[in-house]
Steps between C-alpha positions, in 0.01 A plus 500: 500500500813454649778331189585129564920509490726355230528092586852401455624122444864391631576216283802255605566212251655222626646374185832197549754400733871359425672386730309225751604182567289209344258346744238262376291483859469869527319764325593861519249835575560862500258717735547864491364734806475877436271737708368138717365352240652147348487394133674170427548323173413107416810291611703353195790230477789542729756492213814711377289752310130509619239667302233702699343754242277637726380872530449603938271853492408742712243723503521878660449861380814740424426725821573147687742406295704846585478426870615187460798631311587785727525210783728262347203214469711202357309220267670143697541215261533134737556228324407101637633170417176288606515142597252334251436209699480691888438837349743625748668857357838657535610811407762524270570892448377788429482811308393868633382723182556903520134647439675825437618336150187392334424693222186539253743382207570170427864375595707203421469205769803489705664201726463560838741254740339372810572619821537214783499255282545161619660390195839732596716289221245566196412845549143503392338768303107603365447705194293747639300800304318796654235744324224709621206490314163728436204321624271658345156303464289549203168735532190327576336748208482304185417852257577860549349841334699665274621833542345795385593723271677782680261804504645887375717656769561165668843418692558238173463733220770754680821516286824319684797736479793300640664820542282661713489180761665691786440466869399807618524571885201620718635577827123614627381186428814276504466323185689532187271519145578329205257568238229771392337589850134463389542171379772328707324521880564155585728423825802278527779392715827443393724347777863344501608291788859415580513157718833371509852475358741199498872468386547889489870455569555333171478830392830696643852386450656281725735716679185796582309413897221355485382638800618841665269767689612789268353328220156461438330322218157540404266463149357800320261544225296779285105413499299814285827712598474437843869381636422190761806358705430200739635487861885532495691173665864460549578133425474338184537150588123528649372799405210515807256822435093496529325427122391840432168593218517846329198555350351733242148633451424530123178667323464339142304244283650131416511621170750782528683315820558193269648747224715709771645177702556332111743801416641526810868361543601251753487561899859547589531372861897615635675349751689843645802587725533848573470690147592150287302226360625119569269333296161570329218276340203594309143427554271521176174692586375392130336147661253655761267648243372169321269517210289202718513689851272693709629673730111541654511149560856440606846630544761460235823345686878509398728367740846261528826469579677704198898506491715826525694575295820669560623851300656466159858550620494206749218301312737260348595321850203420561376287209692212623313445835277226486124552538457405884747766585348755297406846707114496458233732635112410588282773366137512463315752265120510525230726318186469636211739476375701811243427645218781560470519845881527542514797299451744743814434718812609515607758225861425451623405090733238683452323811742242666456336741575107663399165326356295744714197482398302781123478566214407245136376514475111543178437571504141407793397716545405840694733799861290466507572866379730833729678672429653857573866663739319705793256412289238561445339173362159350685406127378297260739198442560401156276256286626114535437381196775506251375750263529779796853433537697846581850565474687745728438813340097399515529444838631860560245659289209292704590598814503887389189437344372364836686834693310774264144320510243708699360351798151424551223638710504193714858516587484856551193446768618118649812471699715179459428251749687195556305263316650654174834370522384206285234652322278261246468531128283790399245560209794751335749219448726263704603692826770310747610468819635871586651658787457828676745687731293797661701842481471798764192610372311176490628502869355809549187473369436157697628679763109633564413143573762335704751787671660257723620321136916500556657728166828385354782783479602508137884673481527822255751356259225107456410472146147371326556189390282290257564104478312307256542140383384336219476095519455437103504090418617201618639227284748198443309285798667200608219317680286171411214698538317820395529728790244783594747741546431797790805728532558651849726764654522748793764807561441653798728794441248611253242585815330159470514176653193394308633230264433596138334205234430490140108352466320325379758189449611415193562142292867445431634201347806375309669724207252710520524903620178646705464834579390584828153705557511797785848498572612842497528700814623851568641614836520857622724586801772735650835388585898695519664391199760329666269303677349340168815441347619284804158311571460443148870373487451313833153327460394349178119479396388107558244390292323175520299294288207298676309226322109570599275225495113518557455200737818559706733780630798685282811366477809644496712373154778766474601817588774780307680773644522818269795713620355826471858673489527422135194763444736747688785424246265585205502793254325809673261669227315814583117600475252800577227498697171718482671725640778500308760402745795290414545136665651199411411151437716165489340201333641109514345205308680178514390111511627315808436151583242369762707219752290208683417582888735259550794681305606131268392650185347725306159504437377757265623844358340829605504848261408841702586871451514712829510872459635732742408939512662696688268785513702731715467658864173437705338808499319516842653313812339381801525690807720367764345444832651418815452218760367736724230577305419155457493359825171255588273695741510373847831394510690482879671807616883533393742356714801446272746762520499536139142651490597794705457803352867611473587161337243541264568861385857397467335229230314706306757762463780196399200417260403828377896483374501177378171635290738814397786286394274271306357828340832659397571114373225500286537856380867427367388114385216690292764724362719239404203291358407830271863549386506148436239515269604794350805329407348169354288670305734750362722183436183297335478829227870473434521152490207494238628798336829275453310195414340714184842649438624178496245314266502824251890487460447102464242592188723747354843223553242296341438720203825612437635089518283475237579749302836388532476118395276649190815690424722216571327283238498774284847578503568091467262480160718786365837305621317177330475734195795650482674122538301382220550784293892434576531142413295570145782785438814237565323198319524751194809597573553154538321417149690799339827368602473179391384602152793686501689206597354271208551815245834495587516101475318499174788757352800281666360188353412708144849614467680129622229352246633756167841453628492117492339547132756709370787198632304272322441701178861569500656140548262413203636772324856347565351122378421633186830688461673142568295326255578746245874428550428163461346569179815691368686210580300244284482767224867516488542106523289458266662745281818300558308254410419643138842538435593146557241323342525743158746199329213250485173579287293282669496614814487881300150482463393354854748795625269722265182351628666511882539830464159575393405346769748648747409851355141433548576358857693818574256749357242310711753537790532859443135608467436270828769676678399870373105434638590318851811855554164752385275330754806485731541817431137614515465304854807688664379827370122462658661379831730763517150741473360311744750527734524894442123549588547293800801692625316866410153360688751412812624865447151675508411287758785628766457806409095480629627367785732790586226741410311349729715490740569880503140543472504307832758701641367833403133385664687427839 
């Protein structure tokens, strides 16, 4: 029984937005459209940060999933502003997610800005998170047996000896054999697939070419000792070679592969020029061999986008580039075991061969579209509903989509007939009008049932052209009454005269935007390039907008005239075929307003996209047949001198060199058309080999500004420092100085203070003196005294007692006198000390200072 494959879930959470405009009547939705099917979340508050929360998944298995990253498939995000009380919606942006970077790992949300956005002031964003996730349902069996005990001589009672886990080659068999032989005889398949490569040139220095045809570049790796290189391209800035798988046939047991692939190191995957390595990432082998998987059941699946790293000597300039610029390479490691009937083929230990990138079992969808054998072909136009809006770039990829569909077994068997110029909506989806220009060999093969049918000479150097147009929506109508709007146009330089209308009709009315059902038509004809450039310069496309009502005829409203010369004037952008030829494609999408028939006014506004491909020289050209030839039977005889013979001769000779110049016109008008193209796309490389050049210098200017303001601001903190650290060192100069300075006023004052006390000691000194000559005066008076008053007796003994007294006085006097001179005495003699200490401090201190400053002069 055949083993049901691993079920995969691609969960996007919607989480916030910031940014939006506040708008009470409105409500905002996010639908998201990956592989045509829509998931849209519940619509929340038109505000300046809405909250959505909600999880959109997907359900697919990995082999799906791989196909789907190998061609690009993006994940659209659309987000609506809905009218709560018309529920009318209008887009407001969107957002295009890389499928490439989803990973199994959980990663941070990240804003994502929205593209288109009608609010062109705000900027709008999302926060927006992407994981893939294991579906895996529970088993339906509610108990399981236990395991036996392992019998004697059973693969589980073998010793492991890590050091014997070797591959061994078998080049009869083409295997290699890890493990004992008798016990190891199960068969796996290791394989290693190499998709794709983006921003490689991040990798090599700015001044090296990025593309040159001497060098080739290509991405090499050992599996089991077996060297594997990839198919060698020569430009870096898209790296364009065929995913390659190199497999290897393996003869073990899960036991002793898990133990092997645990010890093994890393898978080193190079990015080579020549003999050198650019860049290298590792791939761990250690995560196929779970202790949960069965490789019986299922694969076991590695794969991602994993960064390069550049070599140790250059790795440094590289750890600056952001993440979106990083070089990263998609690889894919599977282990699977082989099956048994596939175990007889071919006997090689490592086959490589293509991925096939392109083509996978659908069996649930419906053919996209039918192409015919011949150019003839009917498209499918675009849904009209809002959610199926495409930009550009989908527009491109639907129409090759619609070029490399098979065609069916009815279009192979039924010829077009006329009646499928407007063909009717069929069971596969929404088919319009389409028109068909019949080639040489549609010609020819009617030719069976209608020879007399005139053929149209088609010159050598007339081009296959394909016209399509695309009427998307009308909106902003300025009428007093909903209008059932039919859009109608005719070109008759496209091969038809047929008018061309959008059915069924469709309800517009005021402020509101309606897309239009069945209103894409494709065009297929042959015309000289300079033809198409002046009738699409000369003669604009009129379209006209009829109101259709049930009970009475259309009416004509308005009409718009889309000059097709601005398509001409658009960027050219190349695609491949089936065949893998080169052509080119110009795309224009614009919104143009719809005037009244009566040109006053204008009446409503009209969005379209109209694609043009140029898919190169007609291949086959009709034969060119004469008058002659042609001529009704019956006819009168010839009468006219110019349907002689001679005369006629003479024309078809003038005509057969006529035909020769045109020939030799066409030769050297094919020449220059080749050379031409040569040299745009030779200037396309360059100029995109500049444009990386360009962007890479920009990111290291970037880098290396950076690294120069974080070295500005570093050097102005240490100039902030060092201007600090200078005005603490002269505020204590500043502090030391003027402690000098009061030092020094402290001694000045000292020494005025002692001075002044030795004055005043000194004219006391000189009071007492003059007091003490006073007192040698009265003693001799009153000696003189004595001798005169010696006659009387009387005044004897008062002169006795008066001089008792005057002795006492004067003894008094004298001891008085003797204390105040010792403490006069005493005083001067302590100031005099004090002034001494003051003057030897003063000393010691100037001498510090001239230490100092000598130690001050030696430092210097």
């Amino acid at each position: 029984m055949a083993s049901k494959p691993e079920q995969l879930l691609i969960v996007v959470s919607v989480l916030e937005g910031r940014q939006f405009p506040r708008s009470p009547r409105h409500t905002l939705v996010v639908e998201a459209r990956f592989d045509g099917e829509t998931l849209a979340t519940d619509p929340v508050e038109h505000r300046e940060q809405p909250q959505f929360c909600t999880e959109l998944a997907w359900e697919l298995d990995r082999r799906t999933l791989h196909q789907h990253r190998l061609q690009r498939t993006p994940i659209k995000l659309q987000c609506y502003s809905v009218d709560s009380g018309t529920s009318a919606r209008e887009c407001v942006g969107y957002i295009v997610l890389d499928l490439r970077s989803l990973q199994e790992i959980k990663q941070a949300p990240k804003w994502h800005p929205l593209l288109s956005s009608k609010y062109t002031k705000l900027k709008p964003a999302l926060l927006i998170s992407m994981i893939l996730e294991n579906d895996t349902k529970p088993s339906a069996e509610q108990f399981k047996a236990k395991k036996a005990p392992p019998r004697p001589g059973s693969p589980a009672l073998v010793p492991l000896d890590s050091e014997k886990l070797r591959p061994v080659l078998n080049e009869e068999e083409g295997f290699h054999q890890i493990g004992p032989e008798d016990v190891c005889v199960d068969m796996f398949v290791l394989s290693v697939t190499v998709a794709f490569a983006t921003k490689l040139e991040q990798l090599i220095s700015s001044s090296t070419k990025l593309s040159s045809e001497g060098s080739e570049f290509f991405f090499y790796y050992t599996l089991l000792g077996n060297d594997v290189t990839s198919e060698p391209f020569q430009n870096l800035l898209s790296p364009n070679f065929e995913p390659e798988r190199a497999s290897v046939r393996i003869r073990s047991s899960e036991r002793f592969l898990r133990l092997f692939l645990s010890q093994q190191p890393c898978l080193q995957i190079h990015l080579c020029c020549g003999n050198q390595s650019l860049g290298s990432t590792d791939v761990s082998l250690a995560g196929l061999m779970k202790s949960s998987a069965d490789l019986s059941k299922r694969p076991a699946t590695i794969e991602g986008a994993f960064i390069l790293q550049p070599p140790k000597r250059v790795k440094p300039g590289l750890q600056c580039v952001p993440p979106d610029l990083q070089p990263t390479v998609s690889v894919s490691v599977t282990l699977r075991a082989e099956d048994i009937r596939n175990q007889n083929g071919p006997k090689t230990p490592v086959k490589k061969g293509p991925v096939p990138a392109t083509h996978h079992e659908r069996p649930s969808e419906e053919p996209r579209a039918l192409r015919s054998p011949s150019p003839h072909r009917c498209l499918r136009s675009p849904d009209a509903s809002p959610e199926h809006q495409h930009s550009e770039s989908e527009a491109e990829s639907l129409c090759s989509d619609i070029r490399q569909a098979p065609p069916t077994a009815h279009e192979r068997q039924a010829p077009p007939t006329a009646h499928e110029r407007q063909a009717p909506p069929t069971a596969h989806g929404k088919c319009s009008s389409t028109c068909k220009i019949y080639d040489s060999e549609a010609d020819a093969g009617d030719s069976s049932v209608s020879v007399s049918a005139p053929k149209i000479s088609i010159p050598a150097s007339a081009h296959h052209y394909c016209f399509s147009l695309d009427l998307r929506s009308v909106r902003d109508l300025r009428t007093s009454f909903p209008v059932n709007c039919v859009l109608r146009y005719a070109y008759q330089f496209f091969g038809s005269a047929a008018p061309i209308m959008t059915s069924p009709a469709v309800e517009v009315k005021k402020n509101t935007e309606v897309f239009l059902p069945q209103s894409y038509c494709a065009f297929d004809f042959a015309a000289l390039p300079n033809q198409l450039q002046d009738t699409f310069l000369r003669v604009p496309l009129v379209v006209e907008m009829w109101h259709r009502e049930p009970s009475s005829g259309d009416v004509l409203l308005g009409s718009v005239s889309i000059h097709l010369s601005r398509l001409l004037s658009s960027e050219k952008t190349r695609f491949l075929d089936p065949s893998g030829l080169q052509h080119w494609r110009q795309s224009c999408s614009e919104r143009i307003p719809i005037v009244k028939a009566d040109g006053s006014e204008r009446l409503a506004e009209l969005s379209y996209v109209s694609v043009l491909e140029d898919l190169g020289f007609v291949k086959a050209q009709d034969v060119l047949v004469s008058e002659s030839s042609q001529g009704p039977k019956g006819a009168e005889p010839l009468t006219r001198p110019r349907e002689t013979p001679e005369y006629k001769a003479a024309l078809e000779l003038e005509m057969w060199k006529e035909m020769q110049e045109d020939l030799f016109d066409n030769q050297l008008k094919q020449k220059e058309l080749s050379h031409m193209q040569a040299l745009a796309e030779e200037w396309r490389k360059r100029d995109l080999q500049r444009e990386a050049l360009i962007k890479k210098k920009e990111m290291e200017y970037n880098v290396l500004e950076e690294q120069l303001q974080k070295t500005l601001s570093d050097l102005e903190k240490r100039e902030k420092a060092l201007a600090h650290a200078e005005m603490e060192v002269s505020l204590m100069i500043f502090r030391e100085r003027f402690s000098l300075r009061e030092l020094q006023d402290s001694g000045r004052r000292l020494r005025e203070d002692c001075t002044h006390q030795v004055e005043l000691e000194r004219s006391k000194v000189r009071q007492l003196e003059d007091q003490l000559a006073q007192q040698r005066q009265q003693v001799e008076l009153e000696r003189k005294l004595e001798s005169a008053t010696k006659s009387k007796l009387h005044y004897k003994q008062q002169w006795g007692r008066a001089l008792k007294e005057l002795a006492r006085f004067k003894q008094r006097e004298q001891e008085n006198a003797m204390t105040r001179l010792k403490k006069q005495q005493q005083e001067l003699e302590h100031m005099r000390l004090r002034y001494l200490a003051a003057e030897e401090k003063e000393a010691v201190q100037s001498e510090k200072h001239e230490l100092q400053d000598i130690r001050n002069e030696l430092n210097r």
